[in-house]
C-alpha positions as CSV (number, residue, x, y, z in Angstrom):
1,X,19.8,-25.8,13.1
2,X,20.7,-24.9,9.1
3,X,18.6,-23.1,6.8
4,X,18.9,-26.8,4.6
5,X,17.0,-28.2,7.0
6,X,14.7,-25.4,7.8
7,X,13.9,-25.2,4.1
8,X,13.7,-29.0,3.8
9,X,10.8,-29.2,6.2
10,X,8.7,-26.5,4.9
11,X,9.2,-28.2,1.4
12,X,7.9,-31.3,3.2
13,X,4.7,-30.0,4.8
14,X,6.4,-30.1,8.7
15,X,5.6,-26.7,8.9
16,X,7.8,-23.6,11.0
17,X,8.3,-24.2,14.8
18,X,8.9,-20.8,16.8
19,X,13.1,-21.5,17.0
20,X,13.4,-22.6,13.5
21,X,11.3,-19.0,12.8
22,X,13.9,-17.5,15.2
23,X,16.6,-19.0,13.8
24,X,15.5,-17.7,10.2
25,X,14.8,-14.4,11.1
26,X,18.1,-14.0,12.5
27,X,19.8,-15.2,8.9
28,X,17.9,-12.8,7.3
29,X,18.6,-10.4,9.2
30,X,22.1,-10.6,9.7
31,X,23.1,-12.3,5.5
32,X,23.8,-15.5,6.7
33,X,20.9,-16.8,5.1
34,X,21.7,-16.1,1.4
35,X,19.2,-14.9,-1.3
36,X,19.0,-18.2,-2.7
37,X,18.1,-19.8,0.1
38,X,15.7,-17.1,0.9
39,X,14.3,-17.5,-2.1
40,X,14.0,-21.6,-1.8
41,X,11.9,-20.8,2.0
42,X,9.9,-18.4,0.2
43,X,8.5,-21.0,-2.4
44,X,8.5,-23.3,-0.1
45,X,5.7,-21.4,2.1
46,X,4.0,-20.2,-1.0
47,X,3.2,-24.2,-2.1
48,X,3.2,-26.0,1.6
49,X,2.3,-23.4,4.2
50,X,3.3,-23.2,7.7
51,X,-0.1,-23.2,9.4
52,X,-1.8,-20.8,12.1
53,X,1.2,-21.3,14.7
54,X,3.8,-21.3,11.9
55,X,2.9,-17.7,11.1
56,X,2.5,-16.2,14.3
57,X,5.7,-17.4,14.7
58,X,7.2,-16.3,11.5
59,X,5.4,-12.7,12.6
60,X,7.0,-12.6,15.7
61,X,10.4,-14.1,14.7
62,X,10.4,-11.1,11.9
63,X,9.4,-8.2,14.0
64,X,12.0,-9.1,16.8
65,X,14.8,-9.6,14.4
66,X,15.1,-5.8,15.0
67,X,14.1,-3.1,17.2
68,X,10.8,-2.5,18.6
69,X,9.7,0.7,19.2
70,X,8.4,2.3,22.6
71,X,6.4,5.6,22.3
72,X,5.4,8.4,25.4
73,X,2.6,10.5,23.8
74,X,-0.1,12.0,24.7
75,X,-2.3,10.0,22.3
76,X,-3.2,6.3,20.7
77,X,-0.2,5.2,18.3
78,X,-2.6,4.0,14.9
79,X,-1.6,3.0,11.5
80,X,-3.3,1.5,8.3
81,X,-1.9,-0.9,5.7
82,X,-3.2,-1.7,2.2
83,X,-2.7,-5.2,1.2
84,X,-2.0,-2.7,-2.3
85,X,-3.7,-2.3,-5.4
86,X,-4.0,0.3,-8.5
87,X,-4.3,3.8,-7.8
88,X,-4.4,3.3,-3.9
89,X,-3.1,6.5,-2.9
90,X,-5.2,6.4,0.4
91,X,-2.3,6.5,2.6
92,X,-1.1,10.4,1.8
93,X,-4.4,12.1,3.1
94,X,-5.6,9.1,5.7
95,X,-1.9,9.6,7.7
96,X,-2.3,13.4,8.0
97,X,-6.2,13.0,8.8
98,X,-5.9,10.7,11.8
99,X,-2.7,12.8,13.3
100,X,-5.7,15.9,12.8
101,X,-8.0,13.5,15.0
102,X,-5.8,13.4,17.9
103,X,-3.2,10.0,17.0
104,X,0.2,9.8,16.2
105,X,1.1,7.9,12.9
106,X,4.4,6.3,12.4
107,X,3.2,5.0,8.7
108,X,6.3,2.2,8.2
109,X,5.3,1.3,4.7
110,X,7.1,-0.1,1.3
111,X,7.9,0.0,-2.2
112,X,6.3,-1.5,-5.3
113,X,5.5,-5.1,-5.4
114,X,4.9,-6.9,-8.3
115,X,2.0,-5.1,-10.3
116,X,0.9,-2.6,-7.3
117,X,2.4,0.8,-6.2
118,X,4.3,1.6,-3.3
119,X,3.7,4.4,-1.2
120,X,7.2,5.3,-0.4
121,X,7.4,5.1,-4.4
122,X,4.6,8.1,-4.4
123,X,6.7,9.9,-1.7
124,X,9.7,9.6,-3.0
125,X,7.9,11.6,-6.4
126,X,8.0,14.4,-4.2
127,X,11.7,16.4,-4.5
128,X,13.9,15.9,-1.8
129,X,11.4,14.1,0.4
130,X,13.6,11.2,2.2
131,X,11.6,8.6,4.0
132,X,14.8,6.4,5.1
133,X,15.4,7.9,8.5
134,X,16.9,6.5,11.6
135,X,14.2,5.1,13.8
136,X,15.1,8.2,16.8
137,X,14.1,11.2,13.7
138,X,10.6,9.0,13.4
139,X,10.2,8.8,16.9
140,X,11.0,12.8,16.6
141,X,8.7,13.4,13.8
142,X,5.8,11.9,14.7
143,X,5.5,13.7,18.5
144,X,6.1,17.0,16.2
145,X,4.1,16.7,13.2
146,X,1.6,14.1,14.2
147,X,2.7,11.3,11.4
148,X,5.5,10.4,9.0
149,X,5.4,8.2,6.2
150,X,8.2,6.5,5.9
151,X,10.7,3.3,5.1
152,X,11.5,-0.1,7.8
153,X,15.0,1.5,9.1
154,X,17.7,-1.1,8.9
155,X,16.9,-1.9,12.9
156,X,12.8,-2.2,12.3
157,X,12.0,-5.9,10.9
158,X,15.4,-6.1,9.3
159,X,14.6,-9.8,7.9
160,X,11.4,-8.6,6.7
161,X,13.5,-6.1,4.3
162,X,15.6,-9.2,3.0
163,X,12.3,-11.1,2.2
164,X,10.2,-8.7,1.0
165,X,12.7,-7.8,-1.8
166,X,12.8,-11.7,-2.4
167,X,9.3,-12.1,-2.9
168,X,8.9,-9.4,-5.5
169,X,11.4,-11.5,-7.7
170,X,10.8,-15.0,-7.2
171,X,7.0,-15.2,-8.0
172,X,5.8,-15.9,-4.0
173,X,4.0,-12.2,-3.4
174,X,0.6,-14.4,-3.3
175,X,1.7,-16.4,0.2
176,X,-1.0,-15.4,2.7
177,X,1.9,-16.8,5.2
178,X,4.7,-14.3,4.0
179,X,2.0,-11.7,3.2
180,X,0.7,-11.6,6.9
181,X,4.4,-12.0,8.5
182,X,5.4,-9.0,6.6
183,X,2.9,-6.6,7.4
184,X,2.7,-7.1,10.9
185,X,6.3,-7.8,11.8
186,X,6.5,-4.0,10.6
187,X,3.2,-2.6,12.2
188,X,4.1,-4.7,15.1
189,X,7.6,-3.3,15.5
190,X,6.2,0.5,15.1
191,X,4.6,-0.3,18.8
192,X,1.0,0.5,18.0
193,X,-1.9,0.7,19.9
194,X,-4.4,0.2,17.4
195,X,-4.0,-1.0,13.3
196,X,-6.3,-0.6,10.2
197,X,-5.9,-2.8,7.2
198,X,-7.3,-2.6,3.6
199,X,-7.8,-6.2,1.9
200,X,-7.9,-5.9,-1.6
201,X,-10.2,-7.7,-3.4
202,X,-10.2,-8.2,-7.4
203,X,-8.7,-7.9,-10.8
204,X,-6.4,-5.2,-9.6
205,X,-5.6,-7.3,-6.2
206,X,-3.3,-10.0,-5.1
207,X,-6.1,-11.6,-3.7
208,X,-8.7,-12.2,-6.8
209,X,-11.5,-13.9,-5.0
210,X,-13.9,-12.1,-2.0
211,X,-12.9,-16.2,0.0
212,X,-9.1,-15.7,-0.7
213,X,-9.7,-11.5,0.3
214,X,-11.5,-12.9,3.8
215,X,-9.1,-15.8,4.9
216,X,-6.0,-13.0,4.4
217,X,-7.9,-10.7,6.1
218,X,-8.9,-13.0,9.0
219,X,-5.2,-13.9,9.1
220,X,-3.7,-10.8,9.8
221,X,-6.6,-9.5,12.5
222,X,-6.5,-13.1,14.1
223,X,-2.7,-12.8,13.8
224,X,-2.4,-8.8,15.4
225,X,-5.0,-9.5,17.8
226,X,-3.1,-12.4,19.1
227,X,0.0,-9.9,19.6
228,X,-2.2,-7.6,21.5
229,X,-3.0,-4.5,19.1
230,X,-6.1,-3.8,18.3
231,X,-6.8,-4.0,14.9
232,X,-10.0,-4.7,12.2
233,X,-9.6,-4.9,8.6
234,X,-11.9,-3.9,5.7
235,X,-12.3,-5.8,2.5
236,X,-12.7,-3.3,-0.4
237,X,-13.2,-3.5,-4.1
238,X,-10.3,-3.4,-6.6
239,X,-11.9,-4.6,-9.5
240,X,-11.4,-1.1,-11.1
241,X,-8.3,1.4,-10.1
242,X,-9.2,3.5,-7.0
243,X,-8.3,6.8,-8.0
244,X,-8.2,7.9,-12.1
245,X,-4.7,7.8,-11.5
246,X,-2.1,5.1,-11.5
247,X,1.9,6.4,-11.4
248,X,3.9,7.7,-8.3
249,X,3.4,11.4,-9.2
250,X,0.1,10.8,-10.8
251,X,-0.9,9.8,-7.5
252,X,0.3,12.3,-5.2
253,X,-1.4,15.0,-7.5
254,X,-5.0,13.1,-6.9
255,X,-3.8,12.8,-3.2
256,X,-3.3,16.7,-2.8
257,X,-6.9,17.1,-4.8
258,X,-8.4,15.5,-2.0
259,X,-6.2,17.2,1.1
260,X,-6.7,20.9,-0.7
261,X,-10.5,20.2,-2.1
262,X,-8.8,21.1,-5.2
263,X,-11.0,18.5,-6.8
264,X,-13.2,15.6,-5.4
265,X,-12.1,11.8,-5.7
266,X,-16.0,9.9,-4.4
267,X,-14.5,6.6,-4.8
268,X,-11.1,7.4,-3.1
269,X,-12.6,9.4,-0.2
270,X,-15.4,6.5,0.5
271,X,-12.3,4.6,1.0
272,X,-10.0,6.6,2.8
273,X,-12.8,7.5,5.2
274,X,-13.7,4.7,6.0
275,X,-10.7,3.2,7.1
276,X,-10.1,6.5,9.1
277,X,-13.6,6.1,11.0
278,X,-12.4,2.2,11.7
279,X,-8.9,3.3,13.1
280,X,-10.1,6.1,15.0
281,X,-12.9,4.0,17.2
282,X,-9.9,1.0,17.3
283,X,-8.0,3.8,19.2
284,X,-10.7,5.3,21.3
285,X,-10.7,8.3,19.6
286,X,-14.6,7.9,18.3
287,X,-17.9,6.3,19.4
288,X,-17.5,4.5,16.6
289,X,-16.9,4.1,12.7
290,X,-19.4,6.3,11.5
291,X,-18.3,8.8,14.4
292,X,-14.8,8.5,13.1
293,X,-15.7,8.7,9.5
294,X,-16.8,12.3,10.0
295,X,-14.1,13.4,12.3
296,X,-11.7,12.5,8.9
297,X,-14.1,14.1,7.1
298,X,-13.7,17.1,8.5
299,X,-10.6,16.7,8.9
300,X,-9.7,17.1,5.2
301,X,-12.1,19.4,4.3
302,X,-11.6,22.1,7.3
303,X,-7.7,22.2,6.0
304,X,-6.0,20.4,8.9
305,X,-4.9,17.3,7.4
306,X,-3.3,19.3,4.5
307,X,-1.4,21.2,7.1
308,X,-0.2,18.7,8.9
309,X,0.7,16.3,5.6
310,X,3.1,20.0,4.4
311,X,4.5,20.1,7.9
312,X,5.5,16.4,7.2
313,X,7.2,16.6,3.9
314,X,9.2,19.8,5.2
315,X,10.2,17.9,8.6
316,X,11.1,14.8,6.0
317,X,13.6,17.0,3.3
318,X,10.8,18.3,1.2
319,X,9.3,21.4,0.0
320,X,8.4,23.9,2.7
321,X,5.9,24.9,0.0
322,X,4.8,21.5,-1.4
323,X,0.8,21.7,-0.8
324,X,1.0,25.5,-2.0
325,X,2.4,24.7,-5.1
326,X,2.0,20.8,-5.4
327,X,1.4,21.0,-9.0
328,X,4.6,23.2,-9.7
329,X,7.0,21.0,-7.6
330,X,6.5,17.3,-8.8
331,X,8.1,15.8,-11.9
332,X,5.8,16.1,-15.4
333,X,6.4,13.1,-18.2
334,X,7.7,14.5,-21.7
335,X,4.9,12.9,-23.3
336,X,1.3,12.4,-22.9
337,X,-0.9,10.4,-25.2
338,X,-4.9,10.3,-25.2
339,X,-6.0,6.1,-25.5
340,X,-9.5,6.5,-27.4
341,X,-11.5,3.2,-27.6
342,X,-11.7,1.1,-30.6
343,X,-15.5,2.1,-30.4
344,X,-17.7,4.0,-28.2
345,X,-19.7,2.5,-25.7
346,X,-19.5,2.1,-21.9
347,X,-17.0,0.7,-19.6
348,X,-18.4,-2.4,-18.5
349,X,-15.0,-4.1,-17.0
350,X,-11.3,-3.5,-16.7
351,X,-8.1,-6.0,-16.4
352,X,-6.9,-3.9,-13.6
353,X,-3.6,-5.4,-13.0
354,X,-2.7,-5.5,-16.2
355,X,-2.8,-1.7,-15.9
356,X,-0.5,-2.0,-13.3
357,X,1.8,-4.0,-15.6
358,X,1.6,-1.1,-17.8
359,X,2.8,1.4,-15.1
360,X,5.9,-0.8,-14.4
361,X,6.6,-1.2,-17.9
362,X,6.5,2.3,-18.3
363,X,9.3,2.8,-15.4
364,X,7.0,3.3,-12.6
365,X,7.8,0.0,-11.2
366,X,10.5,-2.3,-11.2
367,X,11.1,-5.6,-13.0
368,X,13.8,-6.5,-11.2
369,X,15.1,-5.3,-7.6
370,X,18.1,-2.7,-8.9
371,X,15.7,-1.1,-11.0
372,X,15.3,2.3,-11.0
373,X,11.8,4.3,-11.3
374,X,10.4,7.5,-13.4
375,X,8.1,9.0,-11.1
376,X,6.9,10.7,-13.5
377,X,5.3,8.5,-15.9
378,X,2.1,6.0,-15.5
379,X,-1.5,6.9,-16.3
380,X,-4.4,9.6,-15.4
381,X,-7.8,10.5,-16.1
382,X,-8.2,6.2,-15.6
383,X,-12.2,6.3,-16.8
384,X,-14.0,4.2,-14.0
385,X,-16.5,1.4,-14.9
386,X,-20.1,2.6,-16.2
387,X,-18.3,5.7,-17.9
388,X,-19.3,6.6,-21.8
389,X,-16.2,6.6,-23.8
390,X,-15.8,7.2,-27.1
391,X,-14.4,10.7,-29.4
392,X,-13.7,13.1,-26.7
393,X,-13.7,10.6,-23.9
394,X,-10.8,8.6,-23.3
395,X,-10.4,5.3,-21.8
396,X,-7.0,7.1,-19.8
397,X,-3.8,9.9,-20.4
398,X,-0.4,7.6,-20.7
399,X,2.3,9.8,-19.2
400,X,5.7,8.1,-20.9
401,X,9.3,8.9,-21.0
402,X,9.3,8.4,-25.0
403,X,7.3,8.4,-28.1
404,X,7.7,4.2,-28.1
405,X,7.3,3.9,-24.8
406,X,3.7,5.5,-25.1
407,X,2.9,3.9,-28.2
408,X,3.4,0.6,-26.5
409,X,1.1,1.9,-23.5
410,X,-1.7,3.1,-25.5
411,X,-2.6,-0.4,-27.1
412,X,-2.1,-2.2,-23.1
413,X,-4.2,0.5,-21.9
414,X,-6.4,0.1,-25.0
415,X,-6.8,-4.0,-24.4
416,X,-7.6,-3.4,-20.1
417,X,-10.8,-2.3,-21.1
418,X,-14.4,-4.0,-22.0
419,X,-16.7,-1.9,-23.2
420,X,-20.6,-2.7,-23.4
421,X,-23.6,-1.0,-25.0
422,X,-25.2,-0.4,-21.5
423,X,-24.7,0.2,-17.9
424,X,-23.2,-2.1,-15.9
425,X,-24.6,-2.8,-12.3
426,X,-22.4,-0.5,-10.2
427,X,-20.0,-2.6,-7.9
428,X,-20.0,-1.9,-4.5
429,X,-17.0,-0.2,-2.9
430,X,-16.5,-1.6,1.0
431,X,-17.1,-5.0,0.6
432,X,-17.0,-6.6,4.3
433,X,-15.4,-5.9,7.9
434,X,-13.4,-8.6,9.6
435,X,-13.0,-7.8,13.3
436,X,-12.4,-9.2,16.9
């Protein structure tokens, strides 16, 4: 067996057999397979497909190219994963709020791809904090603190490092194949009991289309199911950012609004409840949804999650005094430019992604894999749809690291947005569940 060959057959619509999968993996994981020929599978699965059986067996061939991890705790092991969007920050207070509800949370997650943020992007915004740790601190962490977010170790799905990095620079992010064997040959590999996922659905989202949305979604529970952990997925709307932020500072600031009650996010909490009351009855930790929605609720507003989330970023090379002084801690953009509308009126529609362009063009993404990123730059006060704009009411706050660099922002920001004379019908928010 020979990548050529391998390749050659996915080209040719044969589909991915559970030892050609194997065999893959394995060159991923070790380099024999090069990033050409990475690439070359990737595209090949993108156009062709490899069917139901081909991706449970990519899934499986993926998460046992490394270790998998066991777990003795006194509770459910539970985790959530966002197919990714703009402003999706719901990670940083759902992790925290489901280790105050009685699970353990060993949050593997990733970087940037393609137009979307990465949550270990928005954690890395946070000085000192180091989410690359050896799969025994994790294991450490989590029984401590009750949850840690942080990065695949080199022994957790090591070929789905090689080819997630791939896909974000060869154009083949959209594969439902590659997107469901990523997600779960990391989840997978974390040993849980029970999983949560967030399908995206719309401007801002890989998947544009509420059909495209429900086959992924069906995909990946079908797919983890099959593999024996429990696991439901929600379909919610991205046809707008989800916070008013998008940026990997930006972020954790509207994240540490809604852990402290700073300041209230509706849109954001809707969300992140919601998947918290899902995972929380997966785990048999709540009657059900609803139950577990207001165990998260309380969770966050009673204080505990915010404890738990500072006890995490100390544990993980943080500040011991990060949700104290969240504000004072996290890196600030030299300049900040208001983007007034060409008129006033009311926001009737935004191109989400291309906001998300504008964030990585910014430096808070990458346009190729060496890049580096500013955390500190992106956008805030992001005004939702049905808001009035207008003098004195901004479409959006670019955060830039120069003068040009805004300038450039302001008319991308400026060109996102349609504006109408009236209201728009409010769009709804969860969208559809897809379980067992």
């Amino acid at each position: 067996m020979d990548a050529r060959t391998i390749i050659a057959a996915v080209r040719d619509g044969k589909g991915l057999d559970e030892d050609a999968a194997h065999w893959f993996a394995g060159g991923l994981a070790d380099g024999s397979v090069g990033d050409a020929q990475a690439g070359a599978f990737a595209m090949a699965v993108l156009l062709n497909g490899i069917g139901v059986a081909g991706r449970v067996a990519l899934t499986r061939a993926m998460r046992d190219s490394g270790r998998v991890l066991g777990w003795n705790l006194p509770g459910p092991v539970v985790d959530k994963h966002s197919t990714g969007g703009i402003g999706d920050c719901v990670s940083l207070p759902l992790a925290p709020a489901l280790a105050a509800c009685g699970a353990y949370v060993p949050m593997i997650s990733g970087r940037g791809l393609g137009h979307t943020g990465g949550t270990l992007d928005k954690m890395e915004a946070i000085p000192g904090y180091r989410p690359d740790r050896p799969s025994a601190e994790l294991q450490d962490v989590v029984a401590k603190v009750g949850c840690a977010i942080v990065g695949a170790t080199d022994d957790i799905a090591p070929a789905d490092r090689r080819l997630y990095g791939i896909r974000d620079i060869s154009g083949t992010v959209e594969s439902v194949d590659l997107i469901t064997a990523s997600i779960l040959s990391k989840k997978l590999a974390a040993g849980l009991d029970a999983l949560v996922l967030d399908v995206k659905c719309g401007s801002g989202a890989f998947m544009k289309t509420a059909e495209d949305a429900a086959a992924l979604a069906r995909a990946l529970v079908d797919t983890a199911n099959g593999a024996g952990c429990a696991t439901a997925a929600l379909i919610t709307d991205m046809s707008q950012p989800l916070a008013p932020a998008a940026g990997n500072a930006l972020e954790v600031i509207v994240s540490m609004e809604v852990l402290t009650g700073a300041r209230r996010h509706a849109r954001l909490e809707t969300v992140i409840h919601a998947l918290g009351g899902e995972a929380l009855a997966l785990a048999g930790l709540a009657a059900d949804a609803e139950d577990g929605a207001a165990r998260i609720a309380a969770a966050l507003s009673d204080g505990r999650a915010a404890d738990i989330f500072g006890r995490m970023v100390a544990a993980l090379g943080g500040p011991g005094d990060f949700v104290e002084h969240f504000r004072d801690r996290l890196p600030a953009a030299p300049v900040v430019r208001e983007v007034l509308p060409a008129r006033p009126g009311i926001v009737a529609g935004i191109e989400t992604e291309s906001l998300g362009h504008t964030v990585v063009r910014l430096g808070g993404g990458r346009l190729t894999a060496g890049d580096r990123i500013d955390p500190a730059v992106g956008l805030s006060a992001l005004a939702p749809v049905g808001a009035a704009v207008g003098e004195g009411l901004p479409l959006a706050l670019v955060h830039a690291a120069t003068a040009a660099a805004a300038d450039r922002a302001v008319a991308e920001v400026r060109a996102a947005y349609r504006l109408a004379d009236a209201p728009p019908e409010a769009p709804a928010l969860v969208l559809d569940r897809i379980g067992r």
